[in-house]
C-alpha positions as CSV (number, residue, x, y, z in Angstrom):
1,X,60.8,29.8,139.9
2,X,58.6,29.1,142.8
3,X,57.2,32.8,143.2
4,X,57.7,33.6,139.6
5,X,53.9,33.4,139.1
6,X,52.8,36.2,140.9
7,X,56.3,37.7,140.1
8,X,55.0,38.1,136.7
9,X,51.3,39.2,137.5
10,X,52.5,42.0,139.5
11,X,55.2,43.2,137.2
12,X,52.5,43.2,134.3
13,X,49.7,44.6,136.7
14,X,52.3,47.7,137.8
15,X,52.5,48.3,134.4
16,X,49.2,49.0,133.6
17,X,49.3,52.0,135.8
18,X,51.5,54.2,133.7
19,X,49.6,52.9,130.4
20,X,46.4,53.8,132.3
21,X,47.5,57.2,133.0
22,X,46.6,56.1,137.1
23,X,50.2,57.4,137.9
24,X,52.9,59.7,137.6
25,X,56.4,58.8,138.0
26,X,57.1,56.3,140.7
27,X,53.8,57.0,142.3
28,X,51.7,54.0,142.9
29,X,51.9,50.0,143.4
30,X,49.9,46.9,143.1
31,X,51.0,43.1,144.2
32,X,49.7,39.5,143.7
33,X,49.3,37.0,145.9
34,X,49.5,33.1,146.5
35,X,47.4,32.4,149.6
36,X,49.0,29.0,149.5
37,X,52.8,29.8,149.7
38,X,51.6,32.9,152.5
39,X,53.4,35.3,150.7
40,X,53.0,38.0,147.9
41,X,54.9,40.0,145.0
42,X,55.1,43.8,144.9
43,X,56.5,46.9,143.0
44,X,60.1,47.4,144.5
45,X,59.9,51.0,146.4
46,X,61.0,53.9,143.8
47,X,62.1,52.3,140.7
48,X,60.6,53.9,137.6
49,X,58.1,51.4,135.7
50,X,60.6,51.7,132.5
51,X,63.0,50.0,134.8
52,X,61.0,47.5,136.3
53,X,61.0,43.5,135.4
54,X,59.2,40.3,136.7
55,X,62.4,39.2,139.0
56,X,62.6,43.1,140.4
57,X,59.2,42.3,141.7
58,X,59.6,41.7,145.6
59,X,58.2,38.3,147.7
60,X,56.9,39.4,151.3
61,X,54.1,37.9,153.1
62,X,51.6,38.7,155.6
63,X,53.6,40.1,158.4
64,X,55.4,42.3,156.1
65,X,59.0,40.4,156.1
66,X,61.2,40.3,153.0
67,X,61.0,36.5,152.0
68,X,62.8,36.8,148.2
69,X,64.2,39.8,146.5
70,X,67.4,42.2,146.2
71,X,65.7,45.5,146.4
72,X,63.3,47.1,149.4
73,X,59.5,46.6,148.6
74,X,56.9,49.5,148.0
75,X,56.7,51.6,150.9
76,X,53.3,50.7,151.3
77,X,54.0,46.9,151.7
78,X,52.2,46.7,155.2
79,X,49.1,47.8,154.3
80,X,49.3,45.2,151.2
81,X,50.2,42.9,154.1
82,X,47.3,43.6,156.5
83,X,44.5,43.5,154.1
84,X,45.9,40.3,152.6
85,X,45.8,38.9,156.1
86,X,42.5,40.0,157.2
87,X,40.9,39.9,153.6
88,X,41.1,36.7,152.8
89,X,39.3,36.7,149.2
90,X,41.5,39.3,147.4
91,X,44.0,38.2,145.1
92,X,45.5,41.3,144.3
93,X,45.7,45.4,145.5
94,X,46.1,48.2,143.6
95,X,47.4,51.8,145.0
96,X,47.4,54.9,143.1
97,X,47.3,58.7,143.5
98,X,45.6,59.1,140.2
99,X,44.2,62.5,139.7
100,X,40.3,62.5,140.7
101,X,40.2,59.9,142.7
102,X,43.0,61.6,144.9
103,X,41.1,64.8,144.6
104,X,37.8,63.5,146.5
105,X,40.2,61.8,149.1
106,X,41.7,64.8,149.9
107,X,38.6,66.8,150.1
108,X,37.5,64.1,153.1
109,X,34.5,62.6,150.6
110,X,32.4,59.6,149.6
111,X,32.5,60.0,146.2
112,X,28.4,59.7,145.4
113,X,26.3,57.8,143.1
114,X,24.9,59.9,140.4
115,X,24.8,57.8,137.5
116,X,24.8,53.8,135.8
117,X,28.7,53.7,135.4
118,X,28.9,54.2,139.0
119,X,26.6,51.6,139.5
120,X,27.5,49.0,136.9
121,X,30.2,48.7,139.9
122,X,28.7,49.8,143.1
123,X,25.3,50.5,144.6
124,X,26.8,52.5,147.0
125,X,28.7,55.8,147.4
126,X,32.1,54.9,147.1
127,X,33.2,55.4,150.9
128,X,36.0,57.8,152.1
129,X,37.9,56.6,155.6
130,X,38.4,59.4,157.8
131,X,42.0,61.0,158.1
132,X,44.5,59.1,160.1
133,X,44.4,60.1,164.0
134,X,47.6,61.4,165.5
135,X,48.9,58.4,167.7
136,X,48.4,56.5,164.4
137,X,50.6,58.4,162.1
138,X,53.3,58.3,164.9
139,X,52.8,54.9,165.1
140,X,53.3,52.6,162.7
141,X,51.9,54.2,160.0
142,X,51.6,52.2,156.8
143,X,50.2,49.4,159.0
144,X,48.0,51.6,161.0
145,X,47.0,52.8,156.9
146,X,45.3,48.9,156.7
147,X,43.4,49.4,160.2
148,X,41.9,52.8,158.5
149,X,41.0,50.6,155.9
150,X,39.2,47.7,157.6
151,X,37.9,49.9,160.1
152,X,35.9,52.3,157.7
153,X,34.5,49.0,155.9
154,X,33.1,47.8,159.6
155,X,31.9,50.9,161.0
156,X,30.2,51.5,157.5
157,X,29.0,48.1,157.4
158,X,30.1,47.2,154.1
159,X,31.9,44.3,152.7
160,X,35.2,44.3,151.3
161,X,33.9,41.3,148.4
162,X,30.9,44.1,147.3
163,X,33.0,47.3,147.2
164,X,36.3,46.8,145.9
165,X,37.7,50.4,146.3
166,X,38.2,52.7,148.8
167,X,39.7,56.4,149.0
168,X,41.7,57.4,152.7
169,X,41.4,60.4,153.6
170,X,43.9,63.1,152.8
171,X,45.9,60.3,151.3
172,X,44.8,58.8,148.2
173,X,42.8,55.7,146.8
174,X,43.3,51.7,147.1
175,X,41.5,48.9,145.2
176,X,41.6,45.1,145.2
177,X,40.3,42.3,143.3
178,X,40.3,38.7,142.8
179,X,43.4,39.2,141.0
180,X,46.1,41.8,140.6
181,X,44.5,42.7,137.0
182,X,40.9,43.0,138.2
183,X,42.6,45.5,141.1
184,X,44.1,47.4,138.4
185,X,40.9,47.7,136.7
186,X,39.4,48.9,139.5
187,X,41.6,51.6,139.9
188,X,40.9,52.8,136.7
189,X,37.4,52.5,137.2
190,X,37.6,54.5,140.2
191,X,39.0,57.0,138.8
192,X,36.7,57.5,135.7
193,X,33.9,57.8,138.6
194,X,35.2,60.3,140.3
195,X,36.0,62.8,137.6
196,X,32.8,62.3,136.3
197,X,31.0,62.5,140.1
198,X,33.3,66.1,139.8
199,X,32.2,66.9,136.5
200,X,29.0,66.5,137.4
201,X,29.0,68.4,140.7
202,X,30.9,70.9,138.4
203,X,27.4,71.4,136.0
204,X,25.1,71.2,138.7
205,X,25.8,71.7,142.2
206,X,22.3,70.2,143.4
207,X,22.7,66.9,141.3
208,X,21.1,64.4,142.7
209,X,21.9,60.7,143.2
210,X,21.2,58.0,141.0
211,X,17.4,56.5,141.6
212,X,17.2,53.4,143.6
213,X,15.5,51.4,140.9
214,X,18.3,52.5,138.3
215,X,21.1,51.2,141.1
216,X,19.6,47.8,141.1
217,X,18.9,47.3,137.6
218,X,22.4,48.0,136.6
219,X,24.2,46.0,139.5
220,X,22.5,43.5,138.7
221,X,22.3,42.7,135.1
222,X,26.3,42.6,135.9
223,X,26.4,41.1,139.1
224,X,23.3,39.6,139.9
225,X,21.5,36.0,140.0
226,X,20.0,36.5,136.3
227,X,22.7,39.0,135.0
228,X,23.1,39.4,131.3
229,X,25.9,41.3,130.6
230,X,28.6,40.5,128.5
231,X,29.3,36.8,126.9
């Protein structure tokens, strides 16, 4: 019963991916933290969504160890881990290989700003790390995954609270939030952007990127001191 909170907002946040189209089989994973208690829930590694259940959901915390749970955690637990560590405002991460989103991490690209969805989110490109180096994937590589993270953020100079999403290179997409929900959304966000950014690429090679003025105006009446969006 203690964990049982974020038990439950990981096992309903996993199963937004599938409903969300973000994933296919056992692809994908998202956990929920309690900054409190130093630990968090995520999606047991490999177990179909149609199988999955609130007490399935695994309790590790920020180093990564098993502290509650029967079954083995996602394989990506250590990155969860890292970024929860070094992150401290995120409530929740979200990892897919959803189709688009995927695509542009593979081809080694920011996905750019062309239009207001894209900035209704972000009023930048959404960022691409560069592919893992070698003595990192021998390493230890789903930690060294986190570092990739964090240290594309720094060397970009952007902050983790503003941009919420990220796609690694060659690999695939991760998102975060305030919660596990928001992380979901996110994801799903992410990956409406970048088909469109494709689509749109797709039409018109030579596109060019969203106006400056349009970027603020739309961050802002959602985001900013005097927004008005919504209720």
């Amino acid at each position: 019963m203690k964990y049982q909170h974020i038990q439950e907002a990981a096992y309903e946040a996993n199963m937004q991916l599938p409903k969300l189209r973000l994933v296919l089989f056992t692809f994908g994973n998202v956990s929920a933290v309690d900054r409190s208690l130093g630990v968090f829930a995520i999606k047991p590694s490999g177990v179909p969504y149609e199988e999955l259940s609130p007490d399935k959901m695994v309790i590790v915390d920020f180093d990564a160890n098993i502290v509650e749970g029967k079954l083995r955690p996602s394989s990506d637990t250590k990155t969860h881990a890292l970024l929860y560590k070094h992150w401290e405002q995120i409530g929740g991460i979200s990892h897919t290989h959803s189709t688009y989103a995927t695509a542009w991490a593979q081809a080694q690209r920011d996905i750019p700003i062309f239009g207001t969805t894209h900035a209704d989110h972000n009023t930048v490109d959404i960022p691409c790390a560069a592919p893992m180096k070698d003595e990192m994937i021998k390493g230890n590589y789903e930690h060294e995954t986190g570092w990739q993270i964090i240290n594309c953020f720094m060397e970009k100079g952007l902050s983790y609270e503003e941009v919420e999403m990220i796609l690694v290179g060659n690999h695939a997409p991760f998102t975060w939030g305030k919660t596990a929900a928001k992380a979901v959304y996110n994801s799903a966000v992410l990956e409406s952007i970048a088909h469109m950014a494709y689509l749109t690429e797709t039409i018109n090679s030579n596109a060019a990127r969203l106006k400056d003025a349009l970027i603020k105006k739309h961050y802002e009446r959602k985001h900013g001191p005097d927004s008005y969006y919504g209720q």
